[in-house]
N, C-alpha and C positions, 0 to 999 in steps of 0.2 A: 341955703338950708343948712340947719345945725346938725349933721346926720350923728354925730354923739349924744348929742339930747335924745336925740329919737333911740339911740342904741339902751343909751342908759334904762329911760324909760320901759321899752318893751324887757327886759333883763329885770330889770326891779318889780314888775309885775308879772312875768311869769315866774319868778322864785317865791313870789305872795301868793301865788294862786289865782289870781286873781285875769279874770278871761276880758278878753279884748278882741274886736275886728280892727282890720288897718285898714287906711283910705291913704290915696296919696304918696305911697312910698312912705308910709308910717311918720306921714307932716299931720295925719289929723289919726284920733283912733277913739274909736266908743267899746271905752269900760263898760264891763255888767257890774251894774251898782246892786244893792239889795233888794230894791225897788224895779226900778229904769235904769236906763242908758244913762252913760255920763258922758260929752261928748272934751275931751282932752287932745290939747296941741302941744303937744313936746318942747317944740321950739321955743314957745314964749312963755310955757309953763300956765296956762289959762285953760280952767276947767268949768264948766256948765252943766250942771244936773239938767237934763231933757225935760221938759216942761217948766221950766222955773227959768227967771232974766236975770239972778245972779250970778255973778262970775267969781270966780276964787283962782287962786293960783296956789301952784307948787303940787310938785308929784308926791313928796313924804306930805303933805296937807292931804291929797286926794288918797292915798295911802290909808291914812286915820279916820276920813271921812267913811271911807268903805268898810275900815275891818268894826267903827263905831257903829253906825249902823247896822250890818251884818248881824253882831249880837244882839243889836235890839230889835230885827225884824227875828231872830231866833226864838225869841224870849215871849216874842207877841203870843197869843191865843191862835189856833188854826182858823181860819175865817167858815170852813167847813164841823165846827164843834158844836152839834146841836146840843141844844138844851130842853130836859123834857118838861112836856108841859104838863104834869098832873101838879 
């Protein structure tokens, strides 16, 4: 086990803000994405959005993905914004 990747990692995303559960002695850990869960392994650097089969790597990748999206779930419309009907 790389227990540096793992250090790095949890370090690099709690200075982001950015919240996480650990599994495993921090060998596996699921980011909160803007959406869902992301599920992220430190050691090989392999991330998987929850419901979706592809994979990506690298923690500054997963880094970008989240703060990219973030603004764009910001920016969306409230899903609760009625619209009147007269």
């Amino acid at each position: 086990m790389n227990s540096g990747a793992i250090a790095i990692a949890k370090e690099c995303l709690t200075l982001n803000d950015i919240q996480f559960i650990e599994y495993n002695n921090g060998v596996h850990l699921a980011v909160e994405g803007p959406n869902n869960y992301i599920d992220f392994w430190p050691t090989t650097g392999t991330w998987i959005v929850r419901g979706r089969s592809e994979k990506h790597f690298g923690l500054y990748k997963l880094k970008e993905y989240i703060f990219k999206n973030r603004k764009a779930s910001r920016n969306a419309p409230s899903p609760d914004t009625s619209v009147s009907s007269s």
